[in-house]
N, C-alpha and C positions, 0 to 999 in steps of 0.2 A: 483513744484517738486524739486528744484534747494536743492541740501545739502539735498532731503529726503533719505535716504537710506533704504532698506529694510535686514535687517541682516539675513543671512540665516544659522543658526548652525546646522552644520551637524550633531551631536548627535540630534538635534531637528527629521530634515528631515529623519534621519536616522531609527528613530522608527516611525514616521508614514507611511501608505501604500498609499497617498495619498496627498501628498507635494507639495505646490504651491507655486508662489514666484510671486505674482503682479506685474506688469508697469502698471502704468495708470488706463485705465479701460481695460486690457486684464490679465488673471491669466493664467501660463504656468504651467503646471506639470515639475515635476525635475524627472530626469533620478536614479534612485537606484541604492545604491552602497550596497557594502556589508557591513551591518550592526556589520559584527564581526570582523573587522579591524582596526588599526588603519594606517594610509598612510604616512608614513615617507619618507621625500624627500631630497636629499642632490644637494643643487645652489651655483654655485661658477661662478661669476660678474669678466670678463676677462677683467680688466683693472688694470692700474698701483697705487698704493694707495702712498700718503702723509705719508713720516717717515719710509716708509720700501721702503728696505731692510737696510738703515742708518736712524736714527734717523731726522738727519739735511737736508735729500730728502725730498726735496717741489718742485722740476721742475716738477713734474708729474703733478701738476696741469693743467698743460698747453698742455702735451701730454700725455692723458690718457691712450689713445691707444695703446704707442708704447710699448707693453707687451718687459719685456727684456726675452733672454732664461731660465732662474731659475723658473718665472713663468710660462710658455711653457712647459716644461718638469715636473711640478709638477701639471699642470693640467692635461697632460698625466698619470701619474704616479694614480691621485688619479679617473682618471677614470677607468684604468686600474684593480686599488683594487675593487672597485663598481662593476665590470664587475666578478669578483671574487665570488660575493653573487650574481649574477644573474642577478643585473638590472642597472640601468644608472646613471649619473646626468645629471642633467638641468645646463646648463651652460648660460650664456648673454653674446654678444661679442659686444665690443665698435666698433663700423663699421669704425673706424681711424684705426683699427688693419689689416685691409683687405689692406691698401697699405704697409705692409711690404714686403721684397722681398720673403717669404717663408712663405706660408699658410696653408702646408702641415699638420703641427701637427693638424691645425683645421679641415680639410678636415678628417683626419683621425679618429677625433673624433666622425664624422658624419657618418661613415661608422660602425663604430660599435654600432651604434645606439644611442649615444648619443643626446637629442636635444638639438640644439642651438638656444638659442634666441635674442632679441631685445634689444639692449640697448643705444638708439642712436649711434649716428656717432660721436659727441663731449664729448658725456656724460653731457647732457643739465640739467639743473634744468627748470623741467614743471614747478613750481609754479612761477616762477619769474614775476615778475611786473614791471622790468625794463630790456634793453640790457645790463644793464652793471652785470645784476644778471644769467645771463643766464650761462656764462661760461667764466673761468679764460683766457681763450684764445681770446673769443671774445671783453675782459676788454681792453688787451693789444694790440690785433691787430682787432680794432674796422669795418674795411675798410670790414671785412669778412663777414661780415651781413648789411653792407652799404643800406638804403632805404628797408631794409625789418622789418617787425612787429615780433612780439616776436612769436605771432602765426605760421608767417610762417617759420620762423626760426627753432622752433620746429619743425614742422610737416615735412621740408626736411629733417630735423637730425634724423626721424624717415625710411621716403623713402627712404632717403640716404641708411641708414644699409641692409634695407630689399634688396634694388637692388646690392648692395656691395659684400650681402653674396652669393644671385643667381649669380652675374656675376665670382666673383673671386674665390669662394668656391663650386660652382654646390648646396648651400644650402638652405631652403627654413625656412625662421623665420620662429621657434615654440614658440609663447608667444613673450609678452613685460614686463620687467621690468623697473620703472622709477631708473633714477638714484640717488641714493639716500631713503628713505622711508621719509615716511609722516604719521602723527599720528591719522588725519584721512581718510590719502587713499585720492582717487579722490573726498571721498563724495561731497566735497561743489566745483565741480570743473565737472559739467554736461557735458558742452562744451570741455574738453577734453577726456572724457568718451565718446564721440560720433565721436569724432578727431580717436578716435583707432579705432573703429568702422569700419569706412570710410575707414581706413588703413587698414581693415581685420583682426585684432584682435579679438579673443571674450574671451578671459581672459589678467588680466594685476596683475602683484605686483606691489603694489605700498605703502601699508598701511607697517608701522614701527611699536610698540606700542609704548608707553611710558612707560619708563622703571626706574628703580633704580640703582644706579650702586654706584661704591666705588671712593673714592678722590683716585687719582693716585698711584700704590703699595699698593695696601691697600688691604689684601684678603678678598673677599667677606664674610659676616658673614650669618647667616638664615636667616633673613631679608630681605637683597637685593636677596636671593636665592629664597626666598617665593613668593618675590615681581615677579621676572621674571613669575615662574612658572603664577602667578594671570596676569601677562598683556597677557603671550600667551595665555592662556585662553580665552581671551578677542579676543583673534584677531583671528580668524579662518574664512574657506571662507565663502560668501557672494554674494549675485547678486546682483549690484547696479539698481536702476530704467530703467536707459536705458538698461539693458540685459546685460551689460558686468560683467564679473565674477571677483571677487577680491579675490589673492590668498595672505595673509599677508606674512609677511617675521616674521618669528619667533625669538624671543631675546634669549642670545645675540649673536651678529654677531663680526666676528674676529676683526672688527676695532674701536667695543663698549669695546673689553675687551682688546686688546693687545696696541690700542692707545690710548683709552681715558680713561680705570681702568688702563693702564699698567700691566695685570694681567701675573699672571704665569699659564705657560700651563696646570699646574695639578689644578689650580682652573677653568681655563675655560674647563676641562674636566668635574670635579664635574655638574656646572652647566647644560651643555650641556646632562651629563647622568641624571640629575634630571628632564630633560624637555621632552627627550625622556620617560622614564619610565613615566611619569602625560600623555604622550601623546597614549602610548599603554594601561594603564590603564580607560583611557578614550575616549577611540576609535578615539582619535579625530587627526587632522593634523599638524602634524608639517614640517617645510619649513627651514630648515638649511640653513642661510648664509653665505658666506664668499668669498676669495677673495684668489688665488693662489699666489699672488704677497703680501701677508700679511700672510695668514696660513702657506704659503712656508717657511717662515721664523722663525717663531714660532713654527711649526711641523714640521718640515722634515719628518718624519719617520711615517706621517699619521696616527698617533693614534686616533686622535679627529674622523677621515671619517671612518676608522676601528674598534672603538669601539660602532658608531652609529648603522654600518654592523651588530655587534658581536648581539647587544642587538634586533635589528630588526630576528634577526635569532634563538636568545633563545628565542623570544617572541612565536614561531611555527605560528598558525592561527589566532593569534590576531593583526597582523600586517604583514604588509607589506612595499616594499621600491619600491618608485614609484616617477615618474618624474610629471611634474608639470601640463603637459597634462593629465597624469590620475586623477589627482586631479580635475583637472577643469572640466573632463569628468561628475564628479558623484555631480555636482551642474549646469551644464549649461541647460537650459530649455529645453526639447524633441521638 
């Protein structure tokens, strides 16, 4: 079964009265969702990114964690607007952020219902195949993961966060996201699909697609427009073999367009409204990422999270704005 996956498309599931999704030799019914929506979701990955807020910032690699206040306050701010149209976002907190002196702003995003999720403690690369691939931090102060396996190293950067949030924040992880996306998700990666499991998870983002994008400054043409729209398409949620629910992370994401197209914020609007509107036209899910410590920077003024709002809200009954928990609700087995 190792790398089999079972693809589960919610436009599929969505019009039959009778939706199964296999493991093994046992077939579980999937719970219905509303066939007349589309579930628009806005995630924003509370860690420090590479290049922002200057260019020539690369120390963050090493403390992911230590969110500065510009991002603090603009993940405040754009939760705030969301709360505006009615509903939330899904947030992921790097569990390095939980020893700053002042946790309040996260606390406070949990009370108004926000959920916050899983995003390790170091901001780990699961796929790694060696210590020295795990993390920028553990490259340079090797002594930190001294005698222990890649496995276990993971799996406490996962415990770590979930006890980080309960102890320092009164918070209780909703979801895991891996750090980073993967083009094919956990598929060929069973043994960690069963690691979250164990952890308590039953949904994970982890899938990226692959995607087209433009040589640096370059404004996107139809093409790489076309192209996004056809990989989200592709990536929609899914119940992998062992039961865990795979929610993709939808192209493109602030650090596909603003670091690595160098794009300008009225193309990565364009885009962004062209994947919402394929995504209410096709009832199907989109999963909005990005990064306060990068959007922050590039949006101030929240256009990109306010125009997602706008279009979710002229859409009336054909859509909805929904956090990543209800998404998983309407593919995880009854």
């Amino acid at each position: 079964m190792r790398g089999n996956v079972l693809p589960i498309s919610r436009r599929h599931w969505m019009q039959t009265t009778a939706a199964t999704v296999c493991s093994g030799l046992a077939c579980h019914p999937l719970k219905a969702a509303d066939p007349g929506k589309a579930q628009i979701a806005i995630t924003l990955d509370l860690e420090m990114s590479r290049n922002f807020p200057k260019w020539n910032d690369t120390h963050w690699d090493y403390e992911k964690g230590n969110l500065d206040d510009a991002s603090k306050q603009y993940a405040l701010a754009a939760g705030q607007k969301v709360e505006e149209y009615g509903s939330h976002i899904h947030y992921f907190c790097v569990g390095q952020t939980l020893e700053q002196p002042d946790v309040s702003w996260l606390t406070s995003l949990a009370r108004a219902g926000h959920p916050i999720g899983n995003h390790t403690y170091d901001h780990v690369y699961l796929l790694a195949e060696t210590t020295q691939q795990l993390q920028y931090r553990f490259r340079r102060s090797p002594w930190l993961i001294a005698g222990r396996s890649i496995r276990e190293v993971i799996r406490e950067n996962i415990r770590m966060t979930t006890l980080a949030l309960q102890q320092r924040a009164a918070v209780d992880d909703e979801g895991f996201r891996t750090p980073g996306g993967f083009r094919q998700g956990l598929k060929e990666r069973r043994d960690l699909q069963e690691m979250l499991i164990e952890l308590g998870f039953s949904w994970v983002s982890s899938l990226y697609p692959k995607h087209a994008n433009t040589p640096p400054g370059q404004k996107p043409d139809k093409a790489v427009l076309q192209d996004l729209v056809d990989s989200h398409a592709q990536a929609q949620p899914f119940v992998y073999p062992s039961g865990l629910v795979e929610i993709p992370m939808s192209p493109i994401s602030d650090i596909g367009a603003f670091r690595n197209g160098r794009w300008k914020l009225e193309w990565f609007l364009e885009a962004v409204e062209r994947l919402v509107r394929w995504s209410i036209e096709h009832r199907a899910v989109y999963d909005f990422l990005a990064h306060p410590s990068c959007l922050g920077v590039v949006d101030p003024e929240l256009k990109t999270i306010e125009m997602i709002c706008e279009l979710v809200k002229e859409a009336g009954d054909a859509a909805e704005l929904v956090d990543l928990n209800q998404i998983a609700n309407s593919v995880t087995p009854s």
